[in-house]
N, C-alpha and C positions, 0 to 999 in steps of 0.2 A: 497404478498410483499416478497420481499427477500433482506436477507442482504448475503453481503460478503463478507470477510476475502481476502485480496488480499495483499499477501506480496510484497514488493517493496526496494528497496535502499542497500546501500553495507550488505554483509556479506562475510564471509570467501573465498567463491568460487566468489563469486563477486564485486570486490572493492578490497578484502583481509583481510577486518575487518570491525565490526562491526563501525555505526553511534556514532557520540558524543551526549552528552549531555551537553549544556551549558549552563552554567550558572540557570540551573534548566529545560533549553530548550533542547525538543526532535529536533537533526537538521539532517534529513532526505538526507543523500549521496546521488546523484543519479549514477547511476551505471557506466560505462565508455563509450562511445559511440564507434559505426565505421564512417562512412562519413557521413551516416545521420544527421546529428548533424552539428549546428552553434554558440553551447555554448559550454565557458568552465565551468571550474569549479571557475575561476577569477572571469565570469561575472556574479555568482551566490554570488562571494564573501566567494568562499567554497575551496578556493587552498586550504589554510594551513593546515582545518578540513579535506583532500580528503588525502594530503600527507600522513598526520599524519595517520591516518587511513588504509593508503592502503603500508604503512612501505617505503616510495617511488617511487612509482608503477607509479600512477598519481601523477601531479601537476597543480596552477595552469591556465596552457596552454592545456590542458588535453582536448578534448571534452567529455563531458556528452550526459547521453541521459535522458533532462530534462521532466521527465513524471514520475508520476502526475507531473502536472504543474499549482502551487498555481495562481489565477491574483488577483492583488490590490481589486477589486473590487468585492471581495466573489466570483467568479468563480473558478469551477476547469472543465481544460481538461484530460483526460487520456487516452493514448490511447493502444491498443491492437489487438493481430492479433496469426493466425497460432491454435495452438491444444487449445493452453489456451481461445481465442475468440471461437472458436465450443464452446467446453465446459459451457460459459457462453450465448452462443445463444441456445446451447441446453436444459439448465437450465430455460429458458424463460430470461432472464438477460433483464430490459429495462426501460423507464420512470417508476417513483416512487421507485425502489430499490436504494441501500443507500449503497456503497463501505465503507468499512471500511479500510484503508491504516495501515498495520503493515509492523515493521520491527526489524531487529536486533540492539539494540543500549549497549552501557555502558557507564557509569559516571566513569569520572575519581576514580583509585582506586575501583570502584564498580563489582559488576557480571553483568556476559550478560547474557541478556533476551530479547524476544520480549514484543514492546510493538505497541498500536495504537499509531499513529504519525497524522493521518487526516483524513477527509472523502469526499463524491463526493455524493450527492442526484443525479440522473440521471435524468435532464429534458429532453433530446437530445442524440440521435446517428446518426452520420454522418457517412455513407458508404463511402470509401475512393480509391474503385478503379477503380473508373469514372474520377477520382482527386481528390483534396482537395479542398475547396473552399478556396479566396484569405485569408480572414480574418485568418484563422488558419492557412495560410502560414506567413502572415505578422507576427503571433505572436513566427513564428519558432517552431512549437509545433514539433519532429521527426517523429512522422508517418506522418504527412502532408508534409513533406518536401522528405519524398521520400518513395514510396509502400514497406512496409514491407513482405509481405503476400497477397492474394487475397483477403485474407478474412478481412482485414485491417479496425478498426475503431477509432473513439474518441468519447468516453462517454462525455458531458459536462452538468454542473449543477454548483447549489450551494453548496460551500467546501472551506474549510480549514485548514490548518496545526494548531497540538495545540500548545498553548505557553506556559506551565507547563508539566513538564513531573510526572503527578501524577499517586498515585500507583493506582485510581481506572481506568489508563488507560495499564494498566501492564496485559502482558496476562502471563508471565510465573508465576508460583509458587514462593514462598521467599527461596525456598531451591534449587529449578534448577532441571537440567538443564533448558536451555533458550527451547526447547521443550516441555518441559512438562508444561501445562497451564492448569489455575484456571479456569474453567468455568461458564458460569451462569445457574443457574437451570433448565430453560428452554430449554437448550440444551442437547440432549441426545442422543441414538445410535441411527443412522438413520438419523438425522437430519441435517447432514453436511459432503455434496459432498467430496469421496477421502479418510472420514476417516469412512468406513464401518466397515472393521474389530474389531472385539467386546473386540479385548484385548487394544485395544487403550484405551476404555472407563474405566478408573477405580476410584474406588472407593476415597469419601472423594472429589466428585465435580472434577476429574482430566482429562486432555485428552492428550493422546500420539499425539502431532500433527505430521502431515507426513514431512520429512527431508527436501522432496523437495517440489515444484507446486509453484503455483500461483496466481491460483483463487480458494476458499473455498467456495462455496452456501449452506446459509440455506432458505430453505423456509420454510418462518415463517406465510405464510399465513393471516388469520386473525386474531391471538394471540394475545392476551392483554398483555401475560409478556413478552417475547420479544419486542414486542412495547417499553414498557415502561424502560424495560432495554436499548435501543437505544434510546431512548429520553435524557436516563441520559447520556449513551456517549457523545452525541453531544453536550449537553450542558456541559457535563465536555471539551471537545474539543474548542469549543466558550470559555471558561474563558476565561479571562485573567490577 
């Protein structure tokens, strides 16, 4: 089994600034779109949170490029393509692994940090450059709606966005920077794609996450504390 650390939604080089937080809710930007795309940021009901966040930049009329993409009905799609899908096909990435969605956010008045915002169990992957089938088109998902990459898919499973934004879903530290994160014990050098280098690892439980990427794999294999440390995610993600 593996989980992964898969950042997503505005930040400083994307968007322009970090996600809000409101009202004690994680609200996950989605990053800006090119044509691909047939949402704005209106039809997510995320003008105001997009402006405000991007000092301008978007509004919103603005196409997104909505992925992950939450449905009513506990599914989640998300799709990917190009060096970050190798990577995760390389990793064996497939049904039964469990995305963890982070990103950059701040509460009004508050520090920025990453934190988890959602998750994706992987029941399904659809290969995408045959086409998309209709239903992922009808739902507008952007890699369905136009080939990103050859190598172009959409993970789909059960997932969803959390509705507290609580510290035990905070990955950075209380002191910061928003890269440096708390870890959980189970995690250690070696066991998570990207960040190999041994000075990342340091002491008092800490990890130098890397600046950039996009997909983080641990294989957790068949571990009991990891498990169980993801059980609690999820369920801390489920509140409400």
């Amino acid at each position: 089994m593996r989980i992964i650390f898969s950042r997503k939604g505005f930040d400083s080089a994307s968007g322009g600034g970090p996600s809000p937080i409101v009202e004690s809710r994680p609200v996950s930007l989605p990053i800006p779109a090119g044509t691909a795309s047939r949402t704005t940021y209106g039809d997510l009901g995320l003008g105001e949170h997009a402006a405000r966040a991007s000092r301008g930049r978007v509004d919103a009329g603005t196409l997104c490029h909505h992925d992950p993409m939450f449905l009513a009905d506990g599914t989640c799609l998300f799709g990917q393509c190009g060096a970050a899908q190798t990577h995760l096909a390389n990793r064996g990435v497939g049904p039964g692994d469990v995305f963890l969605f982070f990103g950059l956010f701040r509460e009004e008045d508050g520090d920025l940090h990453h934190r988890i915002f959602g998750y994706l169990e992987v029941a399904e992957i659809t290969h995408l450059a045959q086409g998309a089938p209709d239903y992922l088109v009808a739902r507008g998902h952007p890699h369905a709606l136009a080939l990103h990459a050859r190598n172009d898919v959409i993970y789909a499973g059960p997932g969803v966005e959390a509705r507290q934004a609580s510290d035990a879903l905070r990955l950075t530290v209380p002191e910061g920077p928003p890269s440096l994160w708390g870890r959980p014990a189970w995690l250690k050098h070696g066991g998570l794609s990207y960040h190999d280098r041994a000075d990342r690892w340091l002491r008092g439980g800490r990890l130098k996450s890397v600046a950039r990427g996009q997909e983080f794999v641990a294989d957790i294999g068949r571990r009991m504390a990891p498990r169980e440390w993801l059980a609690r995610m999820l369920e801390e993600i489920r509140a409400s």
